[in-house]
C-alpha positions in Angstrom: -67.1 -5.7 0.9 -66.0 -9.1 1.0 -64.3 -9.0 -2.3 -62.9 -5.6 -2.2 -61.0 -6.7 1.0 -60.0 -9.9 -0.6 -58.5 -7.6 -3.8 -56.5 -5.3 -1.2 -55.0 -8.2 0.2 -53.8 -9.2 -2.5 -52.8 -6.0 -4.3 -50.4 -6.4 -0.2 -49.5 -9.5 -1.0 -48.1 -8.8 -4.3 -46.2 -5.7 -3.4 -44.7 -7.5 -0.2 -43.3 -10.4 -2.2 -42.3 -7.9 -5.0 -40.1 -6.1 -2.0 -38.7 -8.9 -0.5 -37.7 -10.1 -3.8 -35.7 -6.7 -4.2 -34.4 -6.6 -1.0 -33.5 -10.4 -1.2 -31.3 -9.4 -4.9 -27.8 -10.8 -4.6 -25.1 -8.0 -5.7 -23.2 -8.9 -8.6 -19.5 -9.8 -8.4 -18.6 -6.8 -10.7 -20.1 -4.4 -7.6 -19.0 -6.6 -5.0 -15.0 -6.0 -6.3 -15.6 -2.5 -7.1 -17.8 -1.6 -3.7 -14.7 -3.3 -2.1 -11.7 -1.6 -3.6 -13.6 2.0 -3.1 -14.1 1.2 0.4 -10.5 0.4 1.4 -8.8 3.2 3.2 -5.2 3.6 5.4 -6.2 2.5 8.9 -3.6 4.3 11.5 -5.4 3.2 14.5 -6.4 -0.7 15.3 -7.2 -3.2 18.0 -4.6 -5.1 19.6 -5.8 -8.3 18.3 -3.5 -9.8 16.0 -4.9 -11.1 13.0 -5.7 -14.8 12.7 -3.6 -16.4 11.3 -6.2 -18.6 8.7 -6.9 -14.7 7.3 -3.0 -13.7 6.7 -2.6 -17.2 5.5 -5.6 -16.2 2.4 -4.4 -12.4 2.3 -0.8 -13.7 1.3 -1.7 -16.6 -1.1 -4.0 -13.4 -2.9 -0.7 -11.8 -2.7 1.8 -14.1 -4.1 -1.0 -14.5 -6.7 -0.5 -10.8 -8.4 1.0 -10.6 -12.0 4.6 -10.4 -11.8 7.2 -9.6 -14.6 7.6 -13.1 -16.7 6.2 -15.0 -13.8 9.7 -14.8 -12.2 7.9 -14.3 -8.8 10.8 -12.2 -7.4 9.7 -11.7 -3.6 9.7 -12.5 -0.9 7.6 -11.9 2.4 7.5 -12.3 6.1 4.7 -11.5 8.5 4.9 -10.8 12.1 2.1 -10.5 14.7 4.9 -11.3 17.7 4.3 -8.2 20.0 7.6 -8.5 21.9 9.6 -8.6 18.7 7.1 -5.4 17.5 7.9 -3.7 20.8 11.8 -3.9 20.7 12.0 -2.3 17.0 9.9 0.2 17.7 11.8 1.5 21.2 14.9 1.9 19.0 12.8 3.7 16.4 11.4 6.1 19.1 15.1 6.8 20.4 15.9 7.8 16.9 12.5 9.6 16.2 12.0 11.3 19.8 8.7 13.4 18.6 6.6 10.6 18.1 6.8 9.8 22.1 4.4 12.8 22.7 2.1 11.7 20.5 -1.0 9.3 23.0 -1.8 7.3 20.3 1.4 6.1 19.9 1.8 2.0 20.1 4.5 0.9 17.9 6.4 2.4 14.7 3.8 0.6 12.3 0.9 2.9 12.7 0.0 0.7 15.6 -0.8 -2.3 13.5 -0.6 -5.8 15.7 0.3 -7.7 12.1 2.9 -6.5 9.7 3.8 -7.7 6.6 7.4 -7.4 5.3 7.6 -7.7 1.6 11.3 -7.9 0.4 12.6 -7.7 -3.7 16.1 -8.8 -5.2 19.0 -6.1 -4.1 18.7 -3.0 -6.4 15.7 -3.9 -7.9 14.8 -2.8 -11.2 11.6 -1.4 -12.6 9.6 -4.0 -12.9 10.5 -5.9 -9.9 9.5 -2.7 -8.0 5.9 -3.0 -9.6 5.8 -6.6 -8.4 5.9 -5.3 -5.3 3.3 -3.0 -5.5 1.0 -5.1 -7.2 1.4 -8.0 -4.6 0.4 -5.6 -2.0 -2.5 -3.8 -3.9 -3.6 -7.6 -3.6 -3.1 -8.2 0.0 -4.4 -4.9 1.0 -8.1 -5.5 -0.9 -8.2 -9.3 0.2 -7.9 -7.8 3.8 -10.4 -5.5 2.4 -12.5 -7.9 1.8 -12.4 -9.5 5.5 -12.8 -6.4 7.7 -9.1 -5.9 7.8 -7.6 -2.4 8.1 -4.2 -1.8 6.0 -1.7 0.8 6.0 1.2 0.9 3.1 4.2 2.0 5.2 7.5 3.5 3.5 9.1 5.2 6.5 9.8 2.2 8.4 11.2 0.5 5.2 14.1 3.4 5.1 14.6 3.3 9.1 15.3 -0.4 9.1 17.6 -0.3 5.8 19.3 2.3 7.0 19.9 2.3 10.4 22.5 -0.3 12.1 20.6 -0.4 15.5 17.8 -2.3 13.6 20.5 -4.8 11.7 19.3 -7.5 14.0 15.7 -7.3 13.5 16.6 -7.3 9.7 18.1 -10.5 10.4 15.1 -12.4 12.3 13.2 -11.2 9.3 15.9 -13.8 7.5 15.2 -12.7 3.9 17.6 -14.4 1.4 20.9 -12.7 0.7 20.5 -11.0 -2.3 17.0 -9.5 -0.9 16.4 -6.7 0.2 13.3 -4.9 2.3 10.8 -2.6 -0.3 7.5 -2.3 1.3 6.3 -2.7 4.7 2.3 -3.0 5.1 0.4 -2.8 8.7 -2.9 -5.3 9.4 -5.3 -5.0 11.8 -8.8 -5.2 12.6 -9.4 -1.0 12.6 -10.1 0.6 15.7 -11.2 4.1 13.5 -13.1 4.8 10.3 -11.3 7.4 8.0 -13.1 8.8 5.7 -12.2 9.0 2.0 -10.2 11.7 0.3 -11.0 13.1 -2.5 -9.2 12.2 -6.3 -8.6 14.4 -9.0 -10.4 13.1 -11.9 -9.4 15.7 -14.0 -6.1 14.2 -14.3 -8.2 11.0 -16.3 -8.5 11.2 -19.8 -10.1 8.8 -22.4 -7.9 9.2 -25.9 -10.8 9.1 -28.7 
C-alpha cells in the first residue's frame, strides 16, 4: 500500500511540475508582435486621463523611428494633452458641425481622446512623404498598443483645421515649420470601451506562385 501511494504521488508530482512548466512558457517575440498588432482596434471612447507623458515620450521616439523615404525624415509632430486648448478647438468645431451636439457621448472633436498627436508633412507632399506619414503612425499606434493605450487615426479633423479660418489660430500654437503642413491627426487614450474586431476580406490576398 505503501508503495503504491508513494508511485501516485509521484506520477502527481510529475504531471504538476510538467503543468507549471507549460503554464510558466514565455511567448515568443514573433507572437508577442503579431498578438499585439491583431489586437489593436479604433478606440472612440476613453478616460479623461491624459496619457503620461514617459508613454507619449516612447510612442513618439517608436514613431520618428519608422522607415522614411531616403532617411530624409520629413515630419514633423506635436502632441497635446492641454484640455483647455482641446476644449476651445472643439466649440468652434461644434458650431460648424451642429449634429454632433446631440450626440451624449460627445467630449471633444477628437473622438474624445485626452492626448492627440498632430503629425505634419512638407506643403503638397508627394507620394512618398505621404507614406512616411502613415508608417510613423502605424508605429505610434502599436507602441501604444503595446502599453494599454487606445488609438484612433483621425482624417476629419485634419480637413476642418486646414480648411477652416476660425481654427487658423490653433494651427498656429501647433507652430509647425512654414513649409509644413497638417496630414494626420491621431487620438490617445487609455480606452474607456472594447470594440470588437471587424472582419477582413482575405479573399482580396493572393500569393503569386
Amino acid at each position: 500500500m505503501k508503495k503504491q501511494l508513494f508511485f501516485l504521488m509521484a506520477i502527481a508530482s510529475v504531471m504538476i511540475t510538467s503543468c507549471q512548466s507549460k503554464t510558466n512558457e514565455q511567448p515568443t517575440t514573433e507572437q508577442v508582435v503579431v498578438d499585439n498588432i491583431m489586437a489593436r482596434r479604433s478606440v472612440r471612447q476613453y478616460k479623461q486621463e491624459p496619457v503620461k507623458r514617459e508613454q507619449m515620450e516612447t510612442i513618439v521616439k517608436c514613431g520618428i523611428n519608422a522607415p522614411n523615404a531616403m532617411n530624409k525624415q520629413a515630419w514633423e509632430v506635436r502632441v497635446l494633452d492641454n484640455k483647455a486648448d482641446i476644449d476651445s478647438i472643439s466649440k468652434i468645431y461644434l458650431a460648424a458641425n451642429p449634429r454632433y451636439a446631440a450626440e451624449s457621448t460627445f467630449r471633444n472633436m477628437f473622438r474624445n481622446a485626452p492626448t492627440v498627436a498632430f503629425l505634419a508633412a512638407p506643403a503638397n507632399p508627394n507620394f512618398m512623404e505621404v507614406i512616411n506619414i502613415g508608417l510613423m503612425a502605424e508605429n505610434m499606434m502599436l507602441a501604444a498598443q503595446s502599453m494599454g493605450i487606445g488609438t484612433c487615426c483621425l482624417g476629419g479633423p485634419v480637413y476642418f483645421l486646414n480648411d477652416n479660418p476660425d481654427a487658423k489660430f490653433f494651427i498656429n500654437k501647433l507652430n509647425f515649420s512654414a513649409d509644413y503642413q497638417l496630414v494626420l491627426v491621431l487620438a490617445f487614450g487609455y480606452p474607456d470601451e472594447n470594440p470588437g474586431a471587424k472582419p477582413r476580406d482575405e479573399s482580396k490576398v493572393i500569393f503569386i506562385d
